[in-house]
PAZAPA-4460 file (N, C-alpha, C; in steps of 0.05 Angstrom, whole numbers, plus 32768, in hexadecimal, padded with zeros to 4 digits):
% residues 235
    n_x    n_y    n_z   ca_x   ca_y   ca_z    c_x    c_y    c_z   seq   type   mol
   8478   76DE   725D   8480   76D0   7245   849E   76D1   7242     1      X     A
   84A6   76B8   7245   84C8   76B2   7230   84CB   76C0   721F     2      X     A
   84E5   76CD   7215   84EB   76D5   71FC   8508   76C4   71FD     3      X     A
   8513   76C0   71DE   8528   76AE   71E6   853C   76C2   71C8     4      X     A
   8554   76C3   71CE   8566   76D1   71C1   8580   76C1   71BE     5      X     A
   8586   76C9   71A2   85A2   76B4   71A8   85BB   76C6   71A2     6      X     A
   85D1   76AF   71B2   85E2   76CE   71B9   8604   76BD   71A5     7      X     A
   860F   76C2   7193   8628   76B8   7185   863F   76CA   7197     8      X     A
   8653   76B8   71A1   8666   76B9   71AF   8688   76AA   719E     9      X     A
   869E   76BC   719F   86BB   76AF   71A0   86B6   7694   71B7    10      X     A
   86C1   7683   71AD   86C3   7673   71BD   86DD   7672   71D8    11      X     A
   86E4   7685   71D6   86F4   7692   71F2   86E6   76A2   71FF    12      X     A
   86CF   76A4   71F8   86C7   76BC   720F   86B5   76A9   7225    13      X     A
   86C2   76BF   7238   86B6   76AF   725D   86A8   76CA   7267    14      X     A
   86A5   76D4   7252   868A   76F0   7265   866F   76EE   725E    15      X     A
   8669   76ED   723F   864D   76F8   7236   862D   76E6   7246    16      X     A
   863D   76C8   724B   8627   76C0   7258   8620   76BE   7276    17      X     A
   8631   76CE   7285   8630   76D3   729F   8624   76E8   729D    18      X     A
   862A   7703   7289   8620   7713   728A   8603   7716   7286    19      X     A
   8602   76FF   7269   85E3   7701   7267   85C9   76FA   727A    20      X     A
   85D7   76EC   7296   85C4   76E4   72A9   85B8   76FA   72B2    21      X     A
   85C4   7717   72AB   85BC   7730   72C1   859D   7737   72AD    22      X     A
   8594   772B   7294   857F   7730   7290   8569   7721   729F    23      X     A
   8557   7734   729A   853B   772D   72A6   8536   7709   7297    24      X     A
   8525   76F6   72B1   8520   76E0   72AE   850A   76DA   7290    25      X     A
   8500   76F7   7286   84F1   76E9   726B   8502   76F2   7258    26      X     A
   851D   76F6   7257   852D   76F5   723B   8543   76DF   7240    27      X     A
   853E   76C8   7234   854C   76B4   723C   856B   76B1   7224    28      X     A
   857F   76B0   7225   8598   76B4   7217   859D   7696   720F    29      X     A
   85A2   768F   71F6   85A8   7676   71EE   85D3   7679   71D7    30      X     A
   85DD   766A   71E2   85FD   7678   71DE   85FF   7662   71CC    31      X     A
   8616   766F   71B6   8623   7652   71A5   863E   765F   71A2    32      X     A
   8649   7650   719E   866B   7650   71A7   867B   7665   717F    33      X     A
   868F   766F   717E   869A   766A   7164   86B2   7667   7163    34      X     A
   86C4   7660   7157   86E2   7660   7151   86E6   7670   7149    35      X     A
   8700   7681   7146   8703   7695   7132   8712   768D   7119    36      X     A
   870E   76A1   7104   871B   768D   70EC   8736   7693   70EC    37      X     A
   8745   76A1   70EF   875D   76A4   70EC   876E   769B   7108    38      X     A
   8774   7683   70FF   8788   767D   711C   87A7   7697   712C    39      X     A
   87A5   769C   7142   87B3   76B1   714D   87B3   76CE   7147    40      X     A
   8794   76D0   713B   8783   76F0   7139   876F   76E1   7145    41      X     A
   876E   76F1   7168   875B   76ED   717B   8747   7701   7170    42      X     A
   8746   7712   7165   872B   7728   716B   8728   772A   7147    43      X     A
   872F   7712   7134   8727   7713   7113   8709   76FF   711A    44      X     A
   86FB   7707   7105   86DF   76F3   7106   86DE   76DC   7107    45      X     A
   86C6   76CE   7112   86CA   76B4   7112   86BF   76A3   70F7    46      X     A
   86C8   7692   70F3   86C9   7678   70E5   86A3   767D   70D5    47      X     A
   86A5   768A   70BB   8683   767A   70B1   867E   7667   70B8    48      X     A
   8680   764E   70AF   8676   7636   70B5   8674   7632   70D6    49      X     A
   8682   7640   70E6   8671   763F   7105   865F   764B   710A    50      X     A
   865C   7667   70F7   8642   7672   70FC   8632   7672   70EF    51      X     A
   8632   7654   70DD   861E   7658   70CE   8615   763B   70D8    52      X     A
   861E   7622   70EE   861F   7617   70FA   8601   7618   7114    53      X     A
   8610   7632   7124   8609   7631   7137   85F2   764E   7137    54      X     A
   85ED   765A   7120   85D2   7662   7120   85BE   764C   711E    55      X     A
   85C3   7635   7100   85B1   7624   7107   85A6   7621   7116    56      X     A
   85BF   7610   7126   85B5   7607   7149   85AA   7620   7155    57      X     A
   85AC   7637   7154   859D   7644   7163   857A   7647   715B    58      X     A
   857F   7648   7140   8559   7649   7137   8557   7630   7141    59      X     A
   8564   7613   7144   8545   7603   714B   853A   75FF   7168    60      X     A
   854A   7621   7176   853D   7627   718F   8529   763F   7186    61      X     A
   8522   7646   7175   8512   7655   716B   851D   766E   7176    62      X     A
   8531   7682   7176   8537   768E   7181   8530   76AE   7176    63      X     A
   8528   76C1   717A   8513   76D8   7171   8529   76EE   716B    64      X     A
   8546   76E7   7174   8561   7701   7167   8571   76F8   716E    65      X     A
   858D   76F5   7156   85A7   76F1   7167   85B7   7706   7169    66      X     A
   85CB   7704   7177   85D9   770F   7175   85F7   770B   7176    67      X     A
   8605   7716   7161   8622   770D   7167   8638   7722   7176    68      X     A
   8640   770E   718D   864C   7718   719F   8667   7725   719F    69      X     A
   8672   772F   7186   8693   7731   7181   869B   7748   7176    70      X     A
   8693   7759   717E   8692   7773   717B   86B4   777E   7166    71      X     A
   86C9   776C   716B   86E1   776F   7160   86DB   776C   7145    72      X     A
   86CA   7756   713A   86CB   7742   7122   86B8   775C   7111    73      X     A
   86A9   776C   7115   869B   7784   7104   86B7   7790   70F7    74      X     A
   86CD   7795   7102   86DC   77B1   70FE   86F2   77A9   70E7    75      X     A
   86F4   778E   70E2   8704   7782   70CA   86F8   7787   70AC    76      X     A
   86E2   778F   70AE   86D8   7786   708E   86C0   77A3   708A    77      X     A
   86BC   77AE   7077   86A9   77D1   707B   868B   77C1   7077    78      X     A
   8688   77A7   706B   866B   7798   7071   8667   777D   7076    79      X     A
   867B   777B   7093   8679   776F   70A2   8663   776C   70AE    80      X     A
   864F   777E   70BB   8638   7781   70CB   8625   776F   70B6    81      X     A
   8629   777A   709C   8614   7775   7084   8610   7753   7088    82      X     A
   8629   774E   7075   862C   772F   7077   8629   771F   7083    83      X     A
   862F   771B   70A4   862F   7712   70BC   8613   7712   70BD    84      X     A
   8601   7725   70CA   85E5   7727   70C8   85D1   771C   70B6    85      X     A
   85E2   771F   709E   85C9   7707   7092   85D0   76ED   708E    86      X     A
   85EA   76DF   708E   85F4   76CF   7096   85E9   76BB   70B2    87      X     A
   85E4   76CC   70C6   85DA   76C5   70E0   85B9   76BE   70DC    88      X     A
   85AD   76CE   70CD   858F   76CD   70C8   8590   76BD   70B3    89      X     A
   859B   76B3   70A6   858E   769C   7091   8596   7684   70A2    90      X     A
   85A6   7684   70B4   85AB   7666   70C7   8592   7668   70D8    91      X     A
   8592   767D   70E5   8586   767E   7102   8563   7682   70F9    92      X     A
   8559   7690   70E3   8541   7690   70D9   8534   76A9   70EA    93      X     A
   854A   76C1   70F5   853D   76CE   70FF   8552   76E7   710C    94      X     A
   8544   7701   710F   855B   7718   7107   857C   7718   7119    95      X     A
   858B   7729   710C   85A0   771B   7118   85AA   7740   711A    96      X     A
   85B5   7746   712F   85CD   775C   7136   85EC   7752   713B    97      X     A
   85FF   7767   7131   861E   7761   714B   8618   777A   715B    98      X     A
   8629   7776   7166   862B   777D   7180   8635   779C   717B    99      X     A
   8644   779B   716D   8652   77B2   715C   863B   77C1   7158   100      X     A
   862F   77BE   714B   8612   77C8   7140   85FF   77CD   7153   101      X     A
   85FC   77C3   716A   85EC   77C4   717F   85FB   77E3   7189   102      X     A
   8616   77E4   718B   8627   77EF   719E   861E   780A   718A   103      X     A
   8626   7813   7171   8619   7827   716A   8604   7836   7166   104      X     A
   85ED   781F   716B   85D3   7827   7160   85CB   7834   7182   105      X     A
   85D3   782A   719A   85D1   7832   71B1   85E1   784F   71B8   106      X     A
   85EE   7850   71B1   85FE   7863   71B3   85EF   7884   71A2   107      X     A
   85E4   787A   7190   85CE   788F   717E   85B2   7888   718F   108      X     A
   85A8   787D   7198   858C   787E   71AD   8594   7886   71C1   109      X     A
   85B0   7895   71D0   85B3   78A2   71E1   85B7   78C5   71DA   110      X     A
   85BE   78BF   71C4   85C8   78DC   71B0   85EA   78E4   71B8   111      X     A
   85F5   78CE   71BE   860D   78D8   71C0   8618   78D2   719B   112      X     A
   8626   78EA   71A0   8632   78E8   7183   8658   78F1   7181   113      X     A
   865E   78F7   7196   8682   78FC   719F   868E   78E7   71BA   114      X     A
   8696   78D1   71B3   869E   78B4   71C0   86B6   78C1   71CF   115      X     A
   86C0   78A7   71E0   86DC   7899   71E3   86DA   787B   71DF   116      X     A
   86E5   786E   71DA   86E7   784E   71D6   8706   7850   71DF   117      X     A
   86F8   7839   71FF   8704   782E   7210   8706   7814   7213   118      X     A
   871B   77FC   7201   8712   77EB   71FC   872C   77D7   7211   119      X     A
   872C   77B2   720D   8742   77AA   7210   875C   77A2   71F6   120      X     A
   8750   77B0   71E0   8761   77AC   71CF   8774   77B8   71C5   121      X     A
   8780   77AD   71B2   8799   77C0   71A9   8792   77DD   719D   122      X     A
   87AC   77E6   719B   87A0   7808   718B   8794   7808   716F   123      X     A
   87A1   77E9   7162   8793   77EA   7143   877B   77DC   7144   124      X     A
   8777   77D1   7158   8751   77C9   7157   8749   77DC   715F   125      X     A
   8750   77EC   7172   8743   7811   7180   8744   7820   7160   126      X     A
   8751   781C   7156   8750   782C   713F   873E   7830   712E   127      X     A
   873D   780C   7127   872E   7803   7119   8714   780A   7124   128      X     A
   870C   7808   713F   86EE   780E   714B   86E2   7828   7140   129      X     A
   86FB   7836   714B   86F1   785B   7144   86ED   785F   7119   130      X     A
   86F8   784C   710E   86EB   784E   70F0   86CF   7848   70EA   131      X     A
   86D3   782D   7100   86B1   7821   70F7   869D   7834   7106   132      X     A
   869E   7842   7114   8695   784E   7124   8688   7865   711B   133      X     A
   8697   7879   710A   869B   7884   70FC   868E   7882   70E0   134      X     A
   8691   786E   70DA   8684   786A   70BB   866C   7858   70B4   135      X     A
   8669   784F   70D1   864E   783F   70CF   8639   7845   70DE   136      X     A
   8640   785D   70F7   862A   7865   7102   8635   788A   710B   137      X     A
   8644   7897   70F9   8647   78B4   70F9   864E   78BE   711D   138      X     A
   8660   78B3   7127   866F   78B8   7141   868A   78B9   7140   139      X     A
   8692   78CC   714E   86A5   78D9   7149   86BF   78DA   7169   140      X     A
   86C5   78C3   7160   86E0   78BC   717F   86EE   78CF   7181   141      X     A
   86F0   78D4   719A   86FF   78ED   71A2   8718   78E5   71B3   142      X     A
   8713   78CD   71B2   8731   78BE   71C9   8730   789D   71C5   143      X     A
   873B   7892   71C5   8748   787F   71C6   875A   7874   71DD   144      X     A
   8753   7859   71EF   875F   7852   71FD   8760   7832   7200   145      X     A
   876F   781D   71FC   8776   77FC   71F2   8788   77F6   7213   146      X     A
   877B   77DE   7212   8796   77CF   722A   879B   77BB   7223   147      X     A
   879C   77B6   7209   87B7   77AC   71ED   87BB   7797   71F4   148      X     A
   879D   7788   71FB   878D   776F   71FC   879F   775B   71DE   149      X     A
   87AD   7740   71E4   87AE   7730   71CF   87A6   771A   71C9   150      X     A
   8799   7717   71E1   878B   76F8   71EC   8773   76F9   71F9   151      X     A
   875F   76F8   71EA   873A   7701   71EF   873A   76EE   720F   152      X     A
   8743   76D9   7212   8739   76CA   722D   8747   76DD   7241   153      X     A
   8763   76E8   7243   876A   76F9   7259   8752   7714   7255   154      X     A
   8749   7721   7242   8731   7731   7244   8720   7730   725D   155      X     A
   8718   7710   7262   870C   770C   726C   8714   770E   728D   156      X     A
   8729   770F   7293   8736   7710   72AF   873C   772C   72BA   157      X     A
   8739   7740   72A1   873B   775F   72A6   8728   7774   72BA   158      X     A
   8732   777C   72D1   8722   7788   72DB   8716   77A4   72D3   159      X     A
   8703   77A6   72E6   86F2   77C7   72D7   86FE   77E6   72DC   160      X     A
   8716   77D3   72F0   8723   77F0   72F4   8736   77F7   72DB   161      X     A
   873E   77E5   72CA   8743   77ED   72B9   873F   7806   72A5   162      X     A
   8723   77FE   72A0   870D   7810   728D   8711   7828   729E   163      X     A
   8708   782D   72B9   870C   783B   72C9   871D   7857   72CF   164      X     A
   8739   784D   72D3   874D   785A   72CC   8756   7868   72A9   165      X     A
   8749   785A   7295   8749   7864   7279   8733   787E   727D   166      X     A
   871C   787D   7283   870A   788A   728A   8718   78A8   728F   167      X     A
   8720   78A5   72AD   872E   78BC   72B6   8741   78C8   72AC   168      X     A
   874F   78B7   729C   8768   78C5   7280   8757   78DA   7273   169      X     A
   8748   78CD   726B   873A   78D9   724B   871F   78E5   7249   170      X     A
   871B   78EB   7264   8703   78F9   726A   86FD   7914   725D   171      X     A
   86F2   7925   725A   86E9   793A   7252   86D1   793F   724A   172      X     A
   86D1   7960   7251   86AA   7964   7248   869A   795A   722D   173      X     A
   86B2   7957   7220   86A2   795C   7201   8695   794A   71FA   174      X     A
   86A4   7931   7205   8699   791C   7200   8678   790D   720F   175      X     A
   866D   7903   71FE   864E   78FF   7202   864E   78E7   720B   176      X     A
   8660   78CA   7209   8664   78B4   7211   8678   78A2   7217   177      X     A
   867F   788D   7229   8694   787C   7226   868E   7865   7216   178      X     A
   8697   785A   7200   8693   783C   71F5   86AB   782C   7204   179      X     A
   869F   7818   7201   86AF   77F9   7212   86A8   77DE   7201   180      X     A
   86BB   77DD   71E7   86B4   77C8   71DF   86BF   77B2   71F1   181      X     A
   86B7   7797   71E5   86C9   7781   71EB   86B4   7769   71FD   182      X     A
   86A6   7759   71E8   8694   7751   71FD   869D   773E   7215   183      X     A
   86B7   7733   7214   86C0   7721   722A   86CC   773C   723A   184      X     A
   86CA   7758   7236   86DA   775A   724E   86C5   7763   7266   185      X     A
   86B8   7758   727D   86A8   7759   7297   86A1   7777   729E   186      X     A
   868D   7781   7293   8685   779B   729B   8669   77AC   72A3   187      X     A
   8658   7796   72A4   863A   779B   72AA   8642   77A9   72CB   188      X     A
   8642   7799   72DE   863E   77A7   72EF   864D   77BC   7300   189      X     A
   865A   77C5   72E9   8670   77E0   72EB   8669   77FB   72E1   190      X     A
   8657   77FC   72D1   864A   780C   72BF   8633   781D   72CE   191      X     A
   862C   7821   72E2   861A   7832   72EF   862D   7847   72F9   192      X     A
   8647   7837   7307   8657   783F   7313   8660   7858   730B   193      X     A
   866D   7849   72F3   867E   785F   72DF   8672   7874   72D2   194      X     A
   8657   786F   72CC   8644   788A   72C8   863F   78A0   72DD   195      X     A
   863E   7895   72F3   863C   78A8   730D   864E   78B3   730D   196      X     A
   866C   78AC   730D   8683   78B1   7311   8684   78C9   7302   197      X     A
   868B   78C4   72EC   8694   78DA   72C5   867D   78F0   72BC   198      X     A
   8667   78DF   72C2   864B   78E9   72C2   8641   78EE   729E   199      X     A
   8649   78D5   7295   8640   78D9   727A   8640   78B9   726E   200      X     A
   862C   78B0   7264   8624   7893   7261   8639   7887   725F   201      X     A
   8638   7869   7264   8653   7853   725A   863C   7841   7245   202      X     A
   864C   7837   722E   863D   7825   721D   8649   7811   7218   203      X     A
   864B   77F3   7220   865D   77D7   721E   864C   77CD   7204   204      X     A
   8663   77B4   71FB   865E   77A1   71EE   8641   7798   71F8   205      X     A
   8643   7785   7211   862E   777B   7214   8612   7789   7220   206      X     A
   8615   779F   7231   8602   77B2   7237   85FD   77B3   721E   207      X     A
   85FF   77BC   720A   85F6   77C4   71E8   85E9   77B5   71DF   208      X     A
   85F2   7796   71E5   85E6   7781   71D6   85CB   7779   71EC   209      X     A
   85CA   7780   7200   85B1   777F   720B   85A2   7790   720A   210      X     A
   859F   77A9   7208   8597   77C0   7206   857E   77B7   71E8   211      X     A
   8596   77A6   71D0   8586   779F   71B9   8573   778F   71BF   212      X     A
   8573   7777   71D6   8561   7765   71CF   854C   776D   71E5   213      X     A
   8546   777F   71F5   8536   778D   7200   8527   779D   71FA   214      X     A
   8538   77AD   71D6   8522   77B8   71C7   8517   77AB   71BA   215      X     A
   8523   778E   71B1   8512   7786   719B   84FF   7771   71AC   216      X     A
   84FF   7774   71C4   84E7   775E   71D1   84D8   7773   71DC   217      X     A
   84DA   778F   71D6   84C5   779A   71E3   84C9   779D   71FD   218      X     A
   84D9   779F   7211   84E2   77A1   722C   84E2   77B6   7233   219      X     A
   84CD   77CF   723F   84DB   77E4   7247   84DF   77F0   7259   220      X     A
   84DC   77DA   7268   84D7   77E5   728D   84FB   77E8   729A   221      X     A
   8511   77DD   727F   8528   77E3   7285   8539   77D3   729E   222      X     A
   854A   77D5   72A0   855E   77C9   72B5   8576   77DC   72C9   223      X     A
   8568   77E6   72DE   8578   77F8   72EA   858F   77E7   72F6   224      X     A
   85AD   77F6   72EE   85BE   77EF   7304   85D4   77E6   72F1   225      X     A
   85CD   77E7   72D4   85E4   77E1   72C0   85E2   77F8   72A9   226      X     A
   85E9   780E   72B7   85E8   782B   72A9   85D1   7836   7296   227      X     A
   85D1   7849   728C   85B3   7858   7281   85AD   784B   7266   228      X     A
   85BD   7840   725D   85AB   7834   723F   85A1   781A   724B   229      X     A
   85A0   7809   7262   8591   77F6   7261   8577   77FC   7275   230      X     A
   8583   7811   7283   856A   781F   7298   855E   782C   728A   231      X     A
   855C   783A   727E   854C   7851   726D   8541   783F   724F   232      X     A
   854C   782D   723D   854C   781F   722D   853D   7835   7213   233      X     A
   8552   7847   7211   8548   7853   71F6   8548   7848   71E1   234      X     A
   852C   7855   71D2   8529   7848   71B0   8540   785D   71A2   235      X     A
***
């Protein structure tokens, strides 16, 4: 059986739907583009009227969850998640997550509760992450590391050694996980890696946001080979 999910994207991003091909053939990904509203704030939210646009269009694929892909656009507003979500579900006619929200709620089904957020952004969106982080799902950043990203489409050109080398800065025992927001920046098939490596989960933008639509279709046979929350697929 098809399951079909719809996935809200910046309209600069060149990752989330390449990435989303790495799901299994019965979760089929349906994408709609957004603008952001504030012209020359790449990582401020996008435009209501596009997302209230292109949920439509996404319910009259009947689509069973969306999700919005912009993990930046949560950290501007303390009910952001709120608004957005039901916003998305009165277009789309059916439940809606960000990504943001995916990224915490995963991060508590693993039981990590002492982070790093390893992101491509600046230090005041890193900042901003470790508040929301903090105040919307009780985790507690222990490091901070940005590669002071100002243009979401170069995101997309960033390699994984990046993340990589932050990793090895800011390593230490205490910590229970690495976060990696940023859904354009390319990191599925880096993430097994980097767990072997550090030896303590990695949790992405978009790993997170799959992870959600695998619980909510009931999926639990999991996906080895893009680190332990999609192989293991904890509730």
């Amino acid at each position: 059986m098809i399951r079909h999910f719809g996935v809200l994207i910046p309209s600069t991003n060149t990752t989330v739907e390449i990435e989303c091909r790495l799901l299994p053939p019965s979760c089929q990904a349906h994408v709609g583009r957004l603008m952001t509203s504030t012209p020359g704030r790449t990582f401020s939210p996008s435009r209501d009227e596009d997302i209230d646009y292109q949920s439509r269009l996404l319910g009259t694929a009947r689509v069973e969850l969306v999700i919005l892909a912009q993990t930046s656009a949560s950290l501007f507003a303390d009910d952001y998640d709120e608004t957005v979500t039901r916003r998305i579900s009165d277009g789309a006619g059916a439940p809606a997550i960000t990504s943001a929200q995916a990224v915490g709620r995963a991060l508590g089904a693993l039981g990590a509760r002492r982070i790093a957020v390893v992101s491509p952004y600046s230090q005041a969106v890193n900042e901003r992450a470790a508040r929301y982080f903090r105040d919307k799902h009780g985790l507690d950043t222990l490091a901070l590391e940005g590669f002071g990203a100002t243009d979401s489409y170069a995101i997309g050109q960033l390699g994984p050694e990046n993340a990589r080398a932050a990793f090895a800065r800011i390593n230490r025992p205490e910590l229970d996980a690495f976060v990696v927001p940023g859904g354009n920046f390319p990191t599925m098939t880096s993430i097994a890696a980097w767990e072997q490596e550090f030896g303590k989960p990695v949790v992405t933008t978009n790993q997170a946001s799959f992870w959600a639509v695998l619980r909510a279709f009931g999926v639990g046979d999991g996906l080895p080979g893009f680190g332990r929350l999609l192989a293991d697929v904890p509730g």
